[in-house]
N, C-alpha and C positions, 0 to 999 in steps of 0.2 A: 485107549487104542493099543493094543499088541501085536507083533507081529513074530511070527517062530521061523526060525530055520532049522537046518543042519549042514552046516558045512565042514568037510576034511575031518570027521568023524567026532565033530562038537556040537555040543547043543547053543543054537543064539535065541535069544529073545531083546525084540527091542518094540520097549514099554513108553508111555508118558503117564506123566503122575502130576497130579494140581499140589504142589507143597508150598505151603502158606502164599498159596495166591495166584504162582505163578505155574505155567505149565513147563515141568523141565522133563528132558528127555534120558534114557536108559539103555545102555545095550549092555545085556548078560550072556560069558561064555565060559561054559562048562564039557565035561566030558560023563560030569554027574552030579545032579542038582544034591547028592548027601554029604557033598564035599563043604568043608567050612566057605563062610562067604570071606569073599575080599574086596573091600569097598576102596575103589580107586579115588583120592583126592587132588584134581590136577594142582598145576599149576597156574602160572601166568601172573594176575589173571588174564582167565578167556582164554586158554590153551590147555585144551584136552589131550591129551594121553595116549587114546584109541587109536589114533590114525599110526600114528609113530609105534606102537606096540607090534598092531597089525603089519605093517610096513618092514618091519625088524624082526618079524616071530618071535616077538616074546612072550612066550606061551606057558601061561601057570593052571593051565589048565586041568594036569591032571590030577591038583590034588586041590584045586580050589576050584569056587564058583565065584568065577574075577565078575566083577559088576562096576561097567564104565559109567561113571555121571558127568553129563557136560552140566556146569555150575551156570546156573542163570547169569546172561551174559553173552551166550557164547554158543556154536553147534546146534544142538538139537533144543536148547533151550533159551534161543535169541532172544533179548529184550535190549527195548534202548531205553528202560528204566534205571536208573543208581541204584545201586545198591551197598550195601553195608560190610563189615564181616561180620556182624551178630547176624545177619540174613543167612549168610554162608553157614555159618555155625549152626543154625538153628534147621537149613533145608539139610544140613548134614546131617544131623539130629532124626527129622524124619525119615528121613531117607532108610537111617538103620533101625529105626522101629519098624517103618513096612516089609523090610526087608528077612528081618527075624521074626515079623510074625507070620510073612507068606511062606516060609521057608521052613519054617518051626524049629527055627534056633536059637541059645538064646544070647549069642555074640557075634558081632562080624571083627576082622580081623581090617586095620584101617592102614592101608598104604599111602604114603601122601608124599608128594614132592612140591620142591623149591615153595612159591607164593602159600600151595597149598597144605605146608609143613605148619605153619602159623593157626590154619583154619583145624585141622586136625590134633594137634596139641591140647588147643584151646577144648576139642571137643572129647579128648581123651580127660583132661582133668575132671571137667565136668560131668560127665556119664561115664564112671568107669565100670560099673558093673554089664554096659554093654559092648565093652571091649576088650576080645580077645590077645591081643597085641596090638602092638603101635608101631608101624616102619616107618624110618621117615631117608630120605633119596633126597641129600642134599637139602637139609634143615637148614632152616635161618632161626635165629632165636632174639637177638637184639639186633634190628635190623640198622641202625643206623651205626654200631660198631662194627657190623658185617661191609657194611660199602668203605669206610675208611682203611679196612684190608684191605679188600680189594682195590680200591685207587692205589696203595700204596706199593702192592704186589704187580699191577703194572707198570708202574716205573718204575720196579728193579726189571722186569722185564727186558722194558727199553731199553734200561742201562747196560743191560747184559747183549743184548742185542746191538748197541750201538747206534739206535733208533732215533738219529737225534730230533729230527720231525716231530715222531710221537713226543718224545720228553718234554718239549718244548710247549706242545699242547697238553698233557696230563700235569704236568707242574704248575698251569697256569688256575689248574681248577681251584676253585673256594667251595670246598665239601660243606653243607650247611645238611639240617635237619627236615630241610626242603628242600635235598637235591633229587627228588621225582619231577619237579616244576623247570629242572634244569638242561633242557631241550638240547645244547649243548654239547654235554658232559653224558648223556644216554647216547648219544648218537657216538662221541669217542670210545663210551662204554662196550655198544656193540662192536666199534670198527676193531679194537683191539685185543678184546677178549677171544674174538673168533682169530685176530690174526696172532696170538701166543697159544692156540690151541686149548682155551681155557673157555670156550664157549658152549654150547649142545652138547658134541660131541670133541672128542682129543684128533678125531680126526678131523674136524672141518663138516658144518651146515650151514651153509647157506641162507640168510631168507626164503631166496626163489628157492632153493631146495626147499626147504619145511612148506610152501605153499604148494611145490608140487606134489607133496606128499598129503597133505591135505585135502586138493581136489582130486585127489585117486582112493580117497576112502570108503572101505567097501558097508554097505549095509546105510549109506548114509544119503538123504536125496541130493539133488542138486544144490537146493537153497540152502540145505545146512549146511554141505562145505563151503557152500560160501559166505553161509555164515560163521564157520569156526574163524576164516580168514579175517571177519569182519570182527570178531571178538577176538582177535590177538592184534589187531592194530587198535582196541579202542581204548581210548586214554584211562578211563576208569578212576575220572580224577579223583574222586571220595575217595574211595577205597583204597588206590593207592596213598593217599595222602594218609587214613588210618594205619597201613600197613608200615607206611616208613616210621612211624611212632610208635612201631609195638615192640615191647621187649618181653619176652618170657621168660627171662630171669627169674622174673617175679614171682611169677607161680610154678615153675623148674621142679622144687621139692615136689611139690603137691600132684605132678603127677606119681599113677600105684601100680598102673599097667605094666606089663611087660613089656621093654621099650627097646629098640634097636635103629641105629643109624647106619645109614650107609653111605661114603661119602669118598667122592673121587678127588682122588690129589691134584689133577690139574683143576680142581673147579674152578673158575674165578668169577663165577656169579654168586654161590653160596660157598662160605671158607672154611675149610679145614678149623680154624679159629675160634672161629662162631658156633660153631658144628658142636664141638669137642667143649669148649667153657658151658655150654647149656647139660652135654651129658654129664659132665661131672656134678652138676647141681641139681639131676633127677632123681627122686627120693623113691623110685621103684626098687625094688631090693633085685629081680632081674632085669638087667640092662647089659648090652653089650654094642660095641662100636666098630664096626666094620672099615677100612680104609683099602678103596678098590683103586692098583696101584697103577691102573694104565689106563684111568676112566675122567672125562671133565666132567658135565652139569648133568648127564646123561649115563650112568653105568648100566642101565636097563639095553642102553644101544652098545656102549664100549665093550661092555664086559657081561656081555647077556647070561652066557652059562653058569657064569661064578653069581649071579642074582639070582637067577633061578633058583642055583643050590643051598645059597641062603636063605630063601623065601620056603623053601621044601624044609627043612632045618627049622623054621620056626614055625610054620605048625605043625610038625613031629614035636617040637615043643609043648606046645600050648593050646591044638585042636581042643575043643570040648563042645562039643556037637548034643 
């Protein structure tokens, strides 16, 4: 099933496609389908992209053809089945073969953030001759030495703050290699990464904000924004429990692409730490590390213009159409 629009002088298309099983959903916006593709890898999991792009105008439209995937899970591609990151990797996989062969090119350029930094790594190492470049917007690489930053970055926080409350509670935590299981210490997570402005955005989001922003997205039916809502609260215990065990240290050299990080200084979901120890251990001979200086987990929302123009900047690089 397809559907075309034109809105505010772009071209939409919103596609579904059966990839290895399951039916997931697509919405592509251009201003000219001869533009390189850019293949968006959200996050979460179960949180797309789209809504908060659209909601923000962050618009790369005029020199790319942006192609939003909601990842099985989640939005246009709900399922209450488990799923893997070899699942991910592999519906990522198709995704950029149909996409380069409807499109007749023969590389997509892969944008990927926070959860979804992990799944597009993995999938740059492995197929690199079908990518043009690699961004990543708040990498994680060793995901269990990324959370013990961050614990430990909030309680200087606190201390700087004077927060005796929080201290009391973030000091109390036992960071273990299971702390996704630790119901706890996520709910501290959120309260205080949003309250040090190290959350979404440097400015402050909300839950109910990100839900409201959610159920107003456009091009999307009723059931699917409520199913994007329903795929960012769903636990995804497999997957998450695979993701806190992944370190790509491991294979760091082995990627060859052209690789660029962007990464905001207040994050304190994804760290500056983590970020930066995995760029230095990527064996692309072009790579370059961006640090967006007034941006948290979110520099597509903080610092939209200054993305933009590094995202225009890298395929003035590396287009090959």
């Amino acid at each position: 099933m397809k559907h075309y629009y034109e809105q505010e002088g772009k071209r939409i298309i919103k596609l579904y496609l059966k990839m290895n099983g399951v039916r997931q959903g697509v919405i592509i916006e251009t201003s000219s389908f001869d533009h390189p593709i850019l293949l968006v890898v959200h996050g979460g999991p179960g949180f797309p992209l789209y809504p908060f792009f659209r909601a923000h105008r962050v618009d790369l439209t005029e020199r790319y053809t942006v192609v939003f995937w909601d990842q099985r899970g989640t939005g246009m591609s709900y399922t209450k089945q488990q799923m893997t990151m070899e699942d991910l990797i592999q519906d990522t996989f198709s995704l950029i073969q149909y996409l380069c062969h409807h499109y007749h090119q023969k590389q997509v350029f892969l944008m990927c953030h926070s959860f979804g930094t992990l799944i597009g790594a993995l999938v740059a190492q492995r197929y690199p001759k079908w990518i043009a470049a690699y961004i990543g917007i708040g990498q994680l690489a060793n995901v269990y030495y990324n959370e013990q930053v961050v614990l430990k970055k909030l309680i200087q926080h606190a201390e700087k703050a004077h927060h005796q409350r929080a201290l009391d509670a973030l000091k109390k935590v036992e960071l273990d290699r299971y702390f996704n299981q630790n119901h706890y210490y996520e709910k501290l997570r959120e309260r205080y990464t949003n309250r040090y402005r190290g959350g979404f955005s440097i400015r402050g989001y909300s839950i109910f904000k990100m839900f409201q922003t959610m159920m107003v997205t456009p091009n999307y039916t009723w059931l699917e924004r409520i199913n994007i809502v329903r795929g960012s609260l769903s636990p995804f215990e497999h997957l998450t429990t695979e993701m806190v065990e992944t370190n790509l240290m491991t294979i760091a050299q082995e990627i060859q692409v052209p690789f660029y990080l962007l990464q905001g200084v207040y994050d304190l979901q994804t760290t500056y730490e983590d970020s930066y120890a995995m760029f230095e251990c990527v064996g692309s001979r072009v790579k370059h590390y961006y640090v967006l200086q007034h941006s948290a987990h979110a520099p597509f929302i903080d610092e939209r213009d200054k993305v933009i123009q590094i995202m225009n900047y890298i395929v003035d690089c590396n287009a090959t159409l």
